[in-house]
C-alpha positions in Angstrom: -26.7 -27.0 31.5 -30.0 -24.7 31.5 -30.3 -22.2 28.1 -27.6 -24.2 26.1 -28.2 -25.3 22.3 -27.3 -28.9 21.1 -28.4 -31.0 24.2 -28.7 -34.3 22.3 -29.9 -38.0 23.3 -26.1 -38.4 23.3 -25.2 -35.6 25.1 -27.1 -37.0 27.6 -26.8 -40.7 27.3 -22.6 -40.2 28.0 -23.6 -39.2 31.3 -26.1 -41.7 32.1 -24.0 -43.7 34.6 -23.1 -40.4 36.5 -24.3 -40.5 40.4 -26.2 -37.5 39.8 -28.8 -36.2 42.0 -29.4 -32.8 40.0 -30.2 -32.1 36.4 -31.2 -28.7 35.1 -31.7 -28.8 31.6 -34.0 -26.0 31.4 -34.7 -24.1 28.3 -32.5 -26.7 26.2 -35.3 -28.0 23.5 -35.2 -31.3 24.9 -37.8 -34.0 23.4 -39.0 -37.8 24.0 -35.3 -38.6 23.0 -33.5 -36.8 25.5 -36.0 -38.0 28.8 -35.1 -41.9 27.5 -31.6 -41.1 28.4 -32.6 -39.0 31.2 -34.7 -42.1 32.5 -31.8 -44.3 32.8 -29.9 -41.5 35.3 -31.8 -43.3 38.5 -29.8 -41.5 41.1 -31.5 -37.9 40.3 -33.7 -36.4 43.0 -34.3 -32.9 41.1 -34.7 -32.0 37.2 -35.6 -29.1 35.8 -36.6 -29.3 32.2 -38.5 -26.3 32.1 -39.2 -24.3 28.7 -39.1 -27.9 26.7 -41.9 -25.9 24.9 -44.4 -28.5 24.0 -41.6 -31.2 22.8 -42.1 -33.7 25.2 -45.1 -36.0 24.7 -47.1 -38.0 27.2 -45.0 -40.9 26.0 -41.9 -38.4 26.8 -43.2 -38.1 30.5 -43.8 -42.2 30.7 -40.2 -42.7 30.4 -39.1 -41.0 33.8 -42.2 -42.5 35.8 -39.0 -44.8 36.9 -37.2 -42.5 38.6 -38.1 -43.4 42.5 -35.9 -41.0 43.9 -37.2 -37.6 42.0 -38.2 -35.1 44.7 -38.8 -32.1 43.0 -39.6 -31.6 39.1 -40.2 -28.5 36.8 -41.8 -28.4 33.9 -42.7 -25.5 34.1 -43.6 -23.3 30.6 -43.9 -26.5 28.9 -47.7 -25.8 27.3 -47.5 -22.2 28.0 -48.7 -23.1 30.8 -47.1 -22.9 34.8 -46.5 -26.5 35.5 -44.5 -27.4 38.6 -44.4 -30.4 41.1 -43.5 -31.6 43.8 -43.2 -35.4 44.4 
């Protein structure tokens, strides 16, 4: 779904109880919103949300801290900054 306009809480809460183990979702203005549904997809093992430019708070970040399985996560060009790790 990476560069695409209107990714929503809802967008993403209809596939919340999808086995996915990928989610790119670069460059899509995500915010706070959108990682609460993203937090409930427990079977990912990669996301990309790079380019969320700076609308993801700390409390944003908190809400995927439940994902056990995350192997790999980009966030990178969030601050303006090259963030990327590897868990």
């Amino acid at each position: 779904m990476s560069y695409c306009v209107g990714v929503t809480f809802l967008v993403l809460q209809s596939i919340a109880n999808i086995a996915l183990t990928d989610l790119d979702i670069s460059w899509c203005g995500i915010d706070d919103e959108c990682l609460n549904a993203v937090a409930k997809i427990t079977s990912l093992k990669t996301l990309n949300i790079m380019g969320y430019n700076g609308k993801i708070t700390s409390a944003g970040f908190s809400l995927i801290t439940g994902l056990k399985h995350i192997q790999y996560l980009n966030i990178k060009w969030g601050f303006g900054e090259f963030h990327m790790c590897r868990v």
